[in-house]
Backbone bond lengths (Angstrom), bond angles and torsions (degrees), N, CA, C in turn:
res aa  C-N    CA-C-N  psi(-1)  N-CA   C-N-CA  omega(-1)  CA-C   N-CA-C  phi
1 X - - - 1.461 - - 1.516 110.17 -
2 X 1.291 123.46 169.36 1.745 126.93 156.19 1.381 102.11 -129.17
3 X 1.277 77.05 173.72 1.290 97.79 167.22 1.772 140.60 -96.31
4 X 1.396 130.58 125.64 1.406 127.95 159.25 1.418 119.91 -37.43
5 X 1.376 139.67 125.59 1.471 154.70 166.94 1.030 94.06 -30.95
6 X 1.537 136.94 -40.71 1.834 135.90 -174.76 1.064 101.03 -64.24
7 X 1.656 117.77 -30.94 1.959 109.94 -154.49 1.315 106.68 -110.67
8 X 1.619 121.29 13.22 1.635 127.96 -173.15 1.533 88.51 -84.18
9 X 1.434 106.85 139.60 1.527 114.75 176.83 1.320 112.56 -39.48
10 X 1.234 122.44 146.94 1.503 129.41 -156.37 1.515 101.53 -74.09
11 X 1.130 114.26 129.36 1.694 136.96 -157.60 1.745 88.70 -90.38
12 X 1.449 133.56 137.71 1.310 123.90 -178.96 1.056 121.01 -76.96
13 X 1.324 148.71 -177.19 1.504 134.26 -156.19 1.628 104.60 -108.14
14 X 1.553 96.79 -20.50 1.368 99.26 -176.45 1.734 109.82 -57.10
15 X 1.153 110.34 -67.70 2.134 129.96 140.82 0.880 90.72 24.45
16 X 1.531 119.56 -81.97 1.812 140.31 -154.67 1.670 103.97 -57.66
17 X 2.059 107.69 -63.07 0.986 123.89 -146.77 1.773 96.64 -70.62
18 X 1.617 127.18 -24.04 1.672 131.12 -164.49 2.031 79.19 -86.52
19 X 0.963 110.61 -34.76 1.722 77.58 -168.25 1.168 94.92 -105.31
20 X 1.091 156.21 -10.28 1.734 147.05 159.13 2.058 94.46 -43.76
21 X 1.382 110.01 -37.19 1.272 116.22 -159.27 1.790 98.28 -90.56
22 X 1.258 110.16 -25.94 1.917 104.90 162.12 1.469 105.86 -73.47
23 X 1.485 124.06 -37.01 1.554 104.91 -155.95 1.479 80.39 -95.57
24 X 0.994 145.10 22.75 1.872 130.06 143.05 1.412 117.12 -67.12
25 X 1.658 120.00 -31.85 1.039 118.08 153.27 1.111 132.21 -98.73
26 X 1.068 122.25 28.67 1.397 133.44 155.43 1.890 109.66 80.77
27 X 1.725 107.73 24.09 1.255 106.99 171.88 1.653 118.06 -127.20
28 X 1.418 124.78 173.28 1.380 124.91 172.50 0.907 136.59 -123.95
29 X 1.257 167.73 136.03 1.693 161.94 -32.78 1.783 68.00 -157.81
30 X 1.231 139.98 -41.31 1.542 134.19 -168.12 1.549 107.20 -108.61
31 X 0.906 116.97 28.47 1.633 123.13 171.68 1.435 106.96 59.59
32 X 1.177 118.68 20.27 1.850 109.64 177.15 1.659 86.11 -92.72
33 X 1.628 99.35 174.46 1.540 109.89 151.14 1.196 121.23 -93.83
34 X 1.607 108.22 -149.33 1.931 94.66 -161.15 1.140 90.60 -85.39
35 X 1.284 155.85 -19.17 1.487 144.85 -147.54 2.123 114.31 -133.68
36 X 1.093 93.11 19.05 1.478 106.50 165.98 1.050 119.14 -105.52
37 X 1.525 124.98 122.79 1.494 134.73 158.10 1.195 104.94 -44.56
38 X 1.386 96.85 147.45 2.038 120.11 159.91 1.701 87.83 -49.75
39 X 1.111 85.89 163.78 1.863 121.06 158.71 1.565 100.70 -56.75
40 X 1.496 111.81 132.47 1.427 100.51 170.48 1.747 110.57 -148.19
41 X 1.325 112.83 149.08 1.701 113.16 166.50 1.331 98.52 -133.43
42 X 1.356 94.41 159.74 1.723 116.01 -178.89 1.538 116.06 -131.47
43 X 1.156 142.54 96.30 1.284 147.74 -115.30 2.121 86.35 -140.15
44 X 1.386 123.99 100.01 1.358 133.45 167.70 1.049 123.15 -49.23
45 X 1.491 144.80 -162.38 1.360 145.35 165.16 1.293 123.68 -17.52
46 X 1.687 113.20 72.30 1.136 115.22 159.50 1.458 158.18 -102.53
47 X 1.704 83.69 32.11 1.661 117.96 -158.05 1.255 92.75 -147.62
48 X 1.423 95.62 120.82 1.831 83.19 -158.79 2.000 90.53 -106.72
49 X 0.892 118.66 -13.48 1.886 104.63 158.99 1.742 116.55 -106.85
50 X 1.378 99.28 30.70 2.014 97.43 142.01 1.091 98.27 -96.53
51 X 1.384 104.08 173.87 1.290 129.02 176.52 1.936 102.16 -93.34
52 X 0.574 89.43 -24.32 1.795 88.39 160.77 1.977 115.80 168.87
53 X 1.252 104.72 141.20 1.669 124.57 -147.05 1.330 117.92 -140.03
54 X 1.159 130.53 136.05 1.564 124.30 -167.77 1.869 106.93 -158.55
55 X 1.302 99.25 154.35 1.999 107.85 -160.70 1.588 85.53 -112.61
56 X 0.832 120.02 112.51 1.839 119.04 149.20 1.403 119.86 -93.65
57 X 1.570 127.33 134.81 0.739 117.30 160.16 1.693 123.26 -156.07
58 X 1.430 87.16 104.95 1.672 93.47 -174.43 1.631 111.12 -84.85
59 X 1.150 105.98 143.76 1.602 105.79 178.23 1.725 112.72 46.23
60 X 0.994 116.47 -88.61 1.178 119.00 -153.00 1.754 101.44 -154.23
61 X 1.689 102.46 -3.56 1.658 80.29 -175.22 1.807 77.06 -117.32
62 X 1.574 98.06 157.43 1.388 129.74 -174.45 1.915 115.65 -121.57
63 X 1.660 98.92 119.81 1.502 95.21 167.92 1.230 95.63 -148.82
64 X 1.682 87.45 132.23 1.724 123.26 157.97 1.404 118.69 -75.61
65 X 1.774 104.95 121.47 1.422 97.60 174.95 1.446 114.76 -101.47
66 X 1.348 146.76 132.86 1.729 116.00 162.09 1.823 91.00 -99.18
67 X 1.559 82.48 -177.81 1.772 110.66 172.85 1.229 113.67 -129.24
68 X 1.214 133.61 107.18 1.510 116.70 172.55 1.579 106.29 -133.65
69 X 1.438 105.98 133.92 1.295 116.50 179.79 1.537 123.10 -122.64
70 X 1.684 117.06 138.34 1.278 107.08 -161.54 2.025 86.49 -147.81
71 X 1.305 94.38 -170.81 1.586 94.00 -163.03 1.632 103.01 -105.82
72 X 1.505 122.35 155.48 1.868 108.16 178.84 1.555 75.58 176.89
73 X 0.950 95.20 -169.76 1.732 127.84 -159.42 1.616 117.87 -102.58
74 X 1.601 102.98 130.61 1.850 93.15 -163.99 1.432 96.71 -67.04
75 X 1.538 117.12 -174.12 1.124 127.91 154.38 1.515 121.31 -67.25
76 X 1.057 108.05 138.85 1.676 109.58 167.50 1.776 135.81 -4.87
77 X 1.743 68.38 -78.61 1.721 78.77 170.84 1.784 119.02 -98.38
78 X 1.254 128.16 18.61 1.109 116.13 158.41 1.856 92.11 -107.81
79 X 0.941 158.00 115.29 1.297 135.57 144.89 1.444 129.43 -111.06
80 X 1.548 99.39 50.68 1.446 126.70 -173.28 1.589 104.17 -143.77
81 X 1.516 95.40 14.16 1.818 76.09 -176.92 1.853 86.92 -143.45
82 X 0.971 117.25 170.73 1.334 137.39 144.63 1.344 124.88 -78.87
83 X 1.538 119.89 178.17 1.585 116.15 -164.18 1.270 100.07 -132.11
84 X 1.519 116.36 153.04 1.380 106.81 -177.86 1.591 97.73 -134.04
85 X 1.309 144.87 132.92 1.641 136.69 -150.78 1.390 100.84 -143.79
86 X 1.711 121.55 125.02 1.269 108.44 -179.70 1.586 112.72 -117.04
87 X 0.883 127.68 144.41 1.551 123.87 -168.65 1.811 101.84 -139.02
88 X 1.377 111.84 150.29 1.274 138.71 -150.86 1.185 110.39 -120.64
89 X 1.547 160.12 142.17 1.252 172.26 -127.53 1.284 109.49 159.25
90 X 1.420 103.61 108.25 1.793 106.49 175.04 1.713 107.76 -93.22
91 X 1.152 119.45 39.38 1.667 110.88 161.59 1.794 110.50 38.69
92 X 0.961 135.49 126.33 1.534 115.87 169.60 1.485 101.66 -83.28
93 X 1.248 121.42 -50.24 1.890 108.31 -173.08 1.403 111.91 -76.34
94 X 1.360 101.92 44.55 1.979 97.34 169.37 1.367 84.75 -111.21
95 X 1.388 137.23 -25.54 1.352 115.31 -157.86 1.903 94.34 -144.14
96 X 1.336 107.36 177.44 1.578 90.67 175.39 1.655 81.01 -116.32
97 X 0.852 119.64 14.64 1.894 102.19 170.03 1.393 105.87 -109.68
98 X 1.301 116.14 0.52 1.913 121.54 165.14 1.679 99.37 -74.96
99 X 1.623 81.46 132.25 1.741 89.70 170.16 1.456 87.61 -132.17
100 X 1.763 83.88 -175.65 2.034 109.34 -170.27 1.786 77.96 -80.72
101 X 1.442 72.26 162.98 2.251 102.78 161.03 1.518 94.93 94.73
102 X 1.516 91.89 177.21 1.314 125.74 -163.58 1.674 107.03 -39.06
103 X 1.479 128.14 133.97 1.645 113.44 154.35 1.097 109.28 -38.58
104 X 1.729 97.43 135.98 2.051 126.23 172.15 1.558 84.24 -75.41
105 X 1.999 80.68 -151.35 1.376 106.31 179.01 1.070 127.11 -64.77
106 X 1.952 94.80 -35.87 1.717 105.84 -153.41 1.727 102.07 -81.72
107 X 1.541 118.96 -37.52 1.261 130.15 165.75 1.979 119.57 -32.92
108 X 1.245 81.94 -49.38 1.886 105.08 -166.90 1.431 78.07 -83.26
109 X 1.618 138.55 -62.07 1.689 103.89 -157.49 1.458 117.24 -82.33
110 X 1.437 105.87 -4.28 1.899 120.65 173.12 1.965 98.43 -57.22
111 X 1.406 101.68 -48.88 1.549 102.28 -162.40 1.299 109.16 -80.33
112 X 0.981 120.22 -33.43 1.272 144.13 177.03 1.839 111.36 -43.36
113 X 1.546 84.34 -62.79 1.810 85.94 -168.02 1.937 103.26 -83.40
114 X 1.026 117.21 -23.60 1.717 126.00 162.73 1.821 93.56 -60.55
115 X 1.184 129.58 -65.96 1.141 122.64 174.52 1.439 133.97 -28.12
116 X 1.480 102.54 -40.51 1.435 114.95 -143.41 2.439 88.72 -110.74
117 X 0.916 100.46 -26.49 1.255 118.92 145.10 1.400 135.98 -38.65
118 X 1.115 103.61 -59.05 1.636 113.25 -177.47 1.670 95.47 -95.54
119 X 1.192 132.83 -24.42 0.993 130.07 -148.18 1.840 103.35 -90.63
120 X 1.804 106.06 -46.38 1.683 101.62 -156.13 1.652 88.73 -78.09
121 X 1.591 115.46 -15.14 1.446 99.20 -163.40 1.935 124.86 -118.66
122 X 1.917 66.18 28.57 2.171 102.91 177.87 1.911 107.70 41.87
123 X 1.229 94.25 42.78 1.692 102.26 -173.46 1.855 101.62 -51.74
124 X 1.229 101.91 -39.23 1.800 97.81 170.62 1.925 96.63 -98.68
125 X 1.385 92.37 145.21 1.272 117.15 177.44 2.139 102.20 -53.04
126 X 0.656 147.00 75.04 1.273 131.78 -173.88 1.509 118.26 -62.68
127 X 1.318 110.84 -21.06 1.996 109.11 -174.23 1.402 89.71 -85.04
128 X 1.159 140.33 -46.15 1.763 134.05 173.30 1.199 124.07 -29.63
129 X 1.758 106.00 -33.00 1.284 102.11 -170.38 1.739 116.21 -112.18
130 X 1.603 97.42 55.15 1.054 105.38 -151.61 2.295 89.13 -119.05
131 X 1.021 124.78 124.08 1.143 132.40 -177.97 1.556 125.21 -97.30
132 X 1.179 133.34 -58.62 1.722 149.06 161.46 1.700 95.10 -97.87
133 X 1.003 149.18 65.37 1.553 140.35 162.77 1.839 102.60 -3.95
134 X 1.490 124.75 129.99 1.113 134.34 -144.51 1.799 134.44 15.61
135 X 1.027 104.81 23.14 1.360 106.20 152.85 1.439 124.72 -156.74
136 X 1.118 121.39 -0.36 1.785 114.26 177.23 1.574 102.23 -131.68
137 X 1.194 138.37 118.98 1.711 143.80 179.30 1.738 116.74 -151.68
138 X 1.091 91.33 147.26 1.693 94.66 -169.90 1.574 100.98 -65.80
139 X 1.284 132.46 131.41 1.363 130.32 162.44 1.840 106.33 -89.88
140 X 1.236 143.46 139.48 1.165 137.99 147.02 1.766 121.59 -94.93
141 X 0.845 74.12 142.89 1.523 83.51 -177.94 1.981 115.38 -124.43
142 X 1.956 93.45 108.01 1.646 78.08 -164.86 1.924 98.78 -118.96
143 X 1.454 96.33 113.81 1.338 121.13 -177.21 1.613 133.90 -73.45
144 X 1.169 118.10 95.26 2.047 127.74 -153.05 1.670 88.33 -91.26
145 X 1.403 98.40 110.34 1.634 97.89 159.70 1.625 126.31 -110.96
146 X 0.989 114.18 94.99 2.161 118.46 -154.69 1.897 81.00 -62.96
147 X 1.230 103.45 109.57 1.607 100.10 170.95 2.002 101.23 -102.80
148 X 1.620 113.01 0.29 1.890 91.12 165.02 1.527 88.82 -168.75
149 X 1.238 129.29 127.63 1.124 144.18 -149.81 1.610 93.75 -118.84
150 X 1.454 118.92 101.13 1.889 105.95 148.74 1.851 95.74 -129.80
151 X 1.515 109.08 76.34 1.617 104.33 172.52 1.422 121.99 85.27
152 X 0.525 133.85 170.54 1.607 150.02 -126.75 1.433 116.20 -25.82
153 X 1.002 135.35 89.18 1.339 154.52 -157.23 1.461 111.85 -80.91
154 X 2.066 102.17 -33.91 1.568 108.22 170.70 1.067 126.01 -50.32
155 X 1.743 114.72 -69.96 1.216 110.40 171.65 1.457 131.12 -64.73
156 X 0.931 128.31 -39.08 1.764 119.10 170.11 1.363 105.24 -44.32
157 X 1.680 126.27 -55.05 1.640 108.39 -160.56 1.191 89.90 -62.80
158 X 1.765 134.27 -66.45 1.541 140.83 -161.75 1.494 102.60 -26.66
159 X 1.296 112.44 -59.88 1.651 115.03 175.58 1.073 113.87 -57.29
160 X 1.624 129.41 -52.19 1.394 126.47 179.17 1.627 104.61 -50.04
161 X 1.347 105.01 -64.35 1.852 89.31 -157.00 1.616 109.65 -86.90
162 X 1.441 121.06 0.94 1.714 114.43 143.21 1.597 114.10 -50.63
163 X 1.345 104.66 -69.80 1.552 106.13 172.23 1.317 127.83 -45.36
164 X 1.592 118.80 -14.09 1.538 110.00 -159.71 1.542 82.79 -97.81
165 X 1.501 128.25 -38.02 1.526 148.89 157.64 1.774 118.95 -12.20
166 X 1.041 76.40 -80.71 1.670 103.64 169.85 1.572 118.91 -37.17
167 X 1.767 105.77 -57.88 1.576 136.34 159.83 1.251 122.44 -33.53
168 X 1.726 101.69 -28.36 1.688 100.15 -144.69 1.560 104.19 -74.16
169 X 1.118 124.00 -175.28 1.686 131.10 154.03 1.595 112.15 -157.84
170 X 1.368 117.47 121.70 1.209 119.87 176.34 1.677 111.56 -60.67
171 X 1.517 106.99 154.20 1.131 120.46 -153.19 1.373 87.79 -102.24
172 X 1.848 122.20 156.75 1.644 117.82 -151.61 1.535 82.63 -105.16
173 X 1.144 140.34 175.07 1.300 161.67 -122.43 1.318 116.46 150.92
174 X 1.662 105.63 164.31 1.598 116.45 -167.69 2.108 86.10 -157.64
175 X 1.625 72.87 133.50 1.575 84.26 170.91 1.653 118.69 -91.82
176 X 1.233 140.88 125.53 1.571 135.12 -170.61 1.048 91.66 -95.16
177 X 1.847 113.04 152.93 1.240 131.28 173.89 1.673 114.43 -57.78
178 X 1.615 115.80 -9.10 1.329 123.70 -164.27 1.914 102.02 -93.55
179 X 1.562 104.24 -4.85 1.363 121.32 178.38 1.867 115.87 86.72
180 X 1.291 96.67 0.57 1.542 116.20 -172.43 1.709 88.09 -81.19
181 X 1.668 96.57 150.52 1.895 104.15 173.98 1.486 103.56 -114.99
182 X 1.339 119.51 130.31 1.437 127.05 -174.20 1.077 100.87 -106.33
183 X 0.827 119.04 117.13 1.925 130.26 -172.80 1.689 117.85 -89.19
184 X 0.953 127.48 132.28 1.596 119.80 -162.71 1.415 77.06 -126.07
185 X 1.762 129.80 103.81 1.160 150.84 165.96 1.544 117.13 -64.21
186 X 1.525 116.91 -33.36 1.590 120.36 174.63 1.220 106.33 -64.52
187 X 1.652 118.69 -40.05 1.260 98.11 -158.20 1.433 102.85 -103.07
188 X 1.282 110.56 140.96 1.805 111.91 175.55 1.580 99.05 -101.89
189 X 1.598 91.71 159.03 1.888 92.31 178.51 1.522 89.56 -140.94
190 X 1.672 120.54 -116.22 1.413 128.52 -148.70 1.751 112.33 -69.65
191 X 1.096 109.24 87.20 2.013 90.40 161.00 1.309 130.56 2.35
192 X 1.563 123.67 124.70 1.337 105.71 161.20 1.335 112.47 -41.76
193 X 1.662 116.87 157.07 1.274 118.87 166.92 1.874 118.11 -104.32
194 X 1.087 107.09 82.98 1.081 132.74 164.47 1.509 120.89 -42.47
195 X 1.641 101.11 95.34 1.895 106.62 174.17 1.691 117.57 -82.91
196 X 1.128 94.44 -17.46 2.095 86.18 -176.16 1.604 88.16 -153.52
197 X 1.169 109.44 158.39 1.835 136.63 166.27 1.496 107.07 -112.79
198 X 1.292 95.23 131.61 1.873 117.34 -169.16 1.301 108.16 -99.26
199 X 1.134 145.35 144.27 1.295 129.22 139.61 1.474 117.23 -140.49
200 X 1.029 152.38 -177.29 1.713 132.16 -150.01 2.058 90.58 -153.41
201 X 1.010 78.15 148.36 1.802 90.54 176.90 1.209 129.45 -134.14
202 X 1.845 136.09 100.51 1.519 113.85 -134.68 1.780 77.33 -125.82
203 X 1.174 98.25 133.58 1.717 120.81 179.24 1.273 117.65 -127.47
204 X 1.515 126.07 95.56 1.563 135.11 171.82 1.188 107.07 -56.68
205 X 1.756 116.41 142.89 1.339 115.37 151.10 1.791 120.21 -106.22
206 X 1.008 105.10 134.27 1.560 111.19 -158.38 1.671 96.62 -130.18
207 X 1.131 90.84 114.98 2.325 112.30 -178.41 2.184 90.03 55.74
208 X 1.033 107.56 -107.21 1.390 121.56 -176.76 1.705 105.70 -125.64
209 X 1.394 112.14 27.26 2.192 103.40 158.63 1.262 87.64 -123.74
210 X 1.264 111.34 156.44 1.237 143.35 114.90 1.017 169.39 -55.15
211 X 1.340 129.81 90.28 1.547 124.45 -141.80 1.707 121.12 -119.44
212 X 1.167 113.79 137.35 1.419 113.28 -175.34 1.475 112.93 -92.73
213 X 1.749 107.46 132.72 1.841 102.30 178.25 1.547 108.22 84.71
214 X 1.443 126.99 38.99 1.385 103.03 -170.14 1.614 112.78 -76.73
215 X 1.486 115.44 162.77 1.419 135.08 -171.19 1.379 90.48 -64.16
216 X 1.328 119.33 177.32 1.536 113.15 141.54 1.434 118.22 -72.30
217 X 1.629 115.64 -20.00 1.919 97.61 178.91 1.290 98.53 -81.24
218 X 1.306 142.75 -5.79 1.392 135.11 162.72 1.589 108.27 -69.67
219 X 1.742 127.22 -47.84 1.077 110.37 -161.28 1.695 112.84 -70.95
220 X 1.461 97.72 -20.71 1.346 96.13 -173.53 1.682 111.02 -68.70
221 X 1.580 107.58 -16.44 2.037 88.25 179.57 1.174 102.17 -120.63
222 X 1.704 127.17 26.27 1.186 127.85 159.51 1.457 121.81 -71.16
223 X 1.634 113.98 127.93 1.498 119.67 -171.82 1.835 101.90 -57.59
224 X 1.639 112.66 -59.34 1.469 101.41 173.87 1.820 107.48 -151.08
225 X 1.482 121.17 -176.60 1.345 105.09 178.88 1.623 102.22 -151.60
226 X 1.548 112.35 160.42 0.854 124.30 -151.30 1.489 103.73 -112.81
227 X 1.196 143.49 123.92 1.286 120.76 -178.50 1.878 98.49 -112.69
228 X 0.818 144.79 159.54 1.187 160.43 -174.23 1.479 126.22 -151.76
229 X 1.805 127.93 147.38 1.174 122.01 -144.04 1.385 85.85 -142.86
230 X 1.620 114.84 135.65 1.793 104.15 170.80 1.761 93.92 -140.49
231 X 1.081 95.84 151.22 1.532 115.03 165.76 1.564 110.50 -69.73
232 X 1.395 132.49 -151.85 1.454 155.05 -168.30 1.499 92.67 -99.20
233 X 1.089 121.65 -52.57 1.426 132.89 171.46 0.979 137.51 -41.17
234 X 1.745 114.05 -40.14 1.183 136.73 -175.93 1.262 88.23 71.60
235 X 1.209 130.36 82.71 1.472 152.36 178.19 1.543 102.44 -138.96
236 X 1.422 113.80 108.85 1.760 114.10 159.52 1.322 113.61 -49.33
237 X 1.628 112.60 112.50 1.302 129.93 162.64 1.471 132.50 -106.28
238 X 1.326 104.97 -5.64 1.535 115.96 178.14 1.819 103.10 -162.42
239 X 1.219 114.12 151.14 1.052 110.89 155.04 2.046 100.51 -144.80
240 X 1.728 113.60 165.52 0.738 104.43 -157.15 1.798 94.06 -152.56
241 X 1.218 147.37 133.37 1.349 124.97 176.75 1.743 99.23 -134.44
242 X 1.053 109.10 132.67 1.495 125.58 167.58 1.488 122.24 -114.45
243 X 0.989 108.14 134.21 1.850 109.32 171.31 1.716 111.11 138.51
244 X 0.890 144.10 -169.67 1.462 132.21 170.97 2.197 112.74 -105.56
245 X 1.258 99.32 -28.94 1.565 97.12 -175.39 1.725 107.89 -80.67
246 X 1.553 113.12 153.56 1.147 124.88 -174.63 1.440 118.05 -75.97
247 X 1.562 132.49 170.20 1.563 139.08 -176.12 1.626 92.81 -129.52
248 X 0.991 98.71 132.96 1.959 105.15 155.94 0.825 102.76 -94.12
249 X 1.686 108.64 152.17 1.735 111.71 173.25 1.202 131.08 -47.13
250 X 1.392 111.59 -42.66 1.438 95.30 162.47 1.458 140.75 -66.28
251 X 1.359 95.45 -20.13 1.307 108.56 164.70 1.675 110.63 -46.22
252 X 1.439 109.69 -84.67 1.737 115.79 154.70 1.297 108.14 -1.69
253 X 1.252 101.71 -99.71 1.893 109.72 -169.51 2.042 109.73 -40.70
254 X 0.983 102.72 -26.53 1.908 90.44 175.79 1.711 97.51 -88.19
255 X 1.200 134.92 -44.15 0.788 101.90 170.44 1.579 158.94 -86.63
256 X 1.708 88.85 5.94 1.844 112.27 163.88 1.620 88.59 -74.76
257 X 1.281 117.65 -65.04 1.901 102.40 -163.97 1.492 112.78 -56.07
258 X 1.857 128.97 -16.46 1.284 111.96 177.99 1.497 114.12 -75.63
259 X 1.597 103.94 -36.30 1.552 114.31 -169.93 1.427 110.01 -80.13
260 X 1.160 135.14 7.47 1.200 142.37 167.16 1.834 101.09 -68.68
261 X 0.878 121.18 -37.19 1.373 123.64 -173.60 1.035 133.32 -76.31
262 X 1.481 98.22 -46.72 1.888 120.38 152.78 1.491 104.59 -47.49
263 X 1.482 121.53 -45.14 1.721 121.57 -171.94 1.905 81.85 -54.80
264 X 1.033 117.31 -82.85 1.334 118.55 -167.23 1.202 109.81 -17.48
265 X 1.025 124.22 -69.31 1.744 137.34 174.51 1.901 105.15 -32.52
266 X 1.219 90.92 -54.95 1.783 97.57 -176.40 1.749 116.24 -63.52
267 X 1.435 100.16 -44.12 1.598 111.60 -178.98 1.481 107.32 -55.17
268 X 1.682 119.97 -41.26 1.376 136.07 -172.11 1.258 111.09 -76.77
269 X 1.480 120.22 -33.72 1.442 123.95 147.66 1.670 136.27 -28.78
270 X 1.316 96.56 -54.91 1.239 111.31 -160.06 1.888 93.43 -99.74
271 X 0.589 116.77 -8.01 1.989 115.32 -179.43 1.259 68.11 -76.21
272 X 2.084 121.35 -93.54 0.977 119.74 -143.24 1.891 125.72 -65.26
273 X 1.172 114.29 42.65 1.647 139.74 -146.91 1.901 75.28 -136.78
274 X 1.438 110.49 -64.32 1.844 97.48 -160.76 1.296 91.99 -89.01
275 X 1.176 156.60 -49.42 1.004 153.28 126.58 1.808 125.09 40.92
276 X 1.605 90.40 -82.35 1.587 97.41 142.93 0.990 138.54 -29.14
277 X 1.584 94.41 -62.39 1.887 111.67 -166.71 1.733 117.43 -59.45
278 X 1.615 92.33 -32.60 1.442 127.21 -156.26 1.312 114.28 44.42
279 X 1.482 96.94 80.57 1.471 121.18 173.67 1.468 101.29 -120.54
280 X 1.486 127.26 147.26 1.139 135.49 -174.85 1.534 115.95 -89.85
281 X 1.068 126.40 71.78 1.502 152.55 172.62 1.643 134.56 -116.64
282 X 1.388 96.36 76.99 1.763 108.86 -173.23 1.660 121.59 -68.65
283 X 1.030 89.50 101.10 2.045 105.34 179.01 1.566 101.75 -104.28
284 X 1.519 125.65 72.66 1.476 128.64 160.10 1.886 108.20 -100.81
285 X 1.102 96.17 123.56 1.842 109.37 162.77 1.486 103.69 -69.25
């Protein structure tokens, strides 16, 4: 299991009171201001038997995404679409509050809100990945492994498994007269077909600032945080709040219009991520 930023041994108040006393001047324990991302790279196909894979790494915390896609049965009531499933792995030596066993909470609500992301705003094409129409469809399965944890865990995976997304390529196949699909795993062929690009923007509130990208020694004396989800558009696609203290609406609305910017930062990331690779993948705002 790990632990929640609420449940890390109680951080002393003094902690709180030296950086409540930087963000009065408008700086942070790492010389950014309140509304600058960590340092970040985004590193493409780096798993060379997924079907598509991506390195995040903001500041100091690191997530591995893979992609792997294989064939199974839609759900019930979609049986026109394929499934796309994201699952979470807290590494134990990323953090010393990662332990062995089953995903906790924080694992399940990491995948969850990356999930729920790609999902309301069909960022993967889902009828594409559809093979026998109600009974045979590609499922993907895109796997977040936090291999070094200092804070914000949202945005790195969100970036990781967009990027690992983006990466992917369905694997070529042959249909048998017996109605069975034989999957030829070496060979990759068509890209997912990708309708929207996600990227997530997580902003602590700490006494009365607000801060974008917090560390983990920020998350731990942050009152609560906001995670937020935008398309290419800068279109709200998710929102998400963790912590125990409340937001007023206005609270909300400044901090969707700050994290809109950080998205910018992330979108510019990830162009210059394929870019690199020189893979043909257009990320313009």
């Amino acid at each position: 299991m790990s632990l929640t930023p609420y449940r890390i041994p109680i951080v002393p108040e003094i902690k709180k009171q030296t950086l409540l006393s930087l963000y009065d001047k408008g700086l942070r324990p790492d010389k950014r201001d309140l509304y600058t991302p960590r340092d970040l790279t985004v590193q493409v196909g780096v798993i060379e038997k997924a079907e598509g894979s991506a390195l995040v790494k903001l500041g100091r915390t690191q997530v591995l995404a893979g992609v792997k896609i294989e064939v199974g049965s839609p759900f019930r009531d979609t049986p026109d679409e394929g499934v796309i499933t994201v699952n979470a792995e807290f590494v134990p030596l990323a953090s010393p509050y990662f332990e062995p066993g089953p995903p906790d909470e924080n694992a399940i609500e990491l995948a969850r809100v990356v999930d729920r992301s790609l999902r309301e705003v069909n960022a993967v094409d889902r009828k594409s990945l559809v093979l026998i129409p109600g009974e045979k469809v590609w499922i993907v399965f895109v796997d977040l492994y936090i291999l070094d944890h200092d804070g914000n865990l949202f945005d790195a995976s969100m970036l990781a498994a967009m990027a690992a997304l983006l990466n992917a390529r369905l694997p070529d196949y042959e249909e048998l007269e017996t109605g069975e699909i034989l999957v030829k795993k070496e060979v990759k062929k068509d890209p997912l077909k990708i309708n929207h690009i996600v990227v997530s923007t997580t902003l602590a509130k700490v006494g009365r600032h607000i801060i974008v990208d917090p560390s983990l020694e920020e998350e731990t004396v942050s009152d609560t945080r906001l995670v937020v989800s935008y398309d290419e558009t800068l279109r709200v696609v998710g929102i998400q709040k963790t912590g125990p203290s409340s937001l007023t609406k206005d609270e909300i609305i400044k901090m969707i219009n700050i994290g809109a910017d950080s998205a910018k930062i992330y979108f510019k990331a990830l162009a210059q991520a394929f870019q690199d690779a020189g893979l043909p993948v257009k990320l313009e705002l």
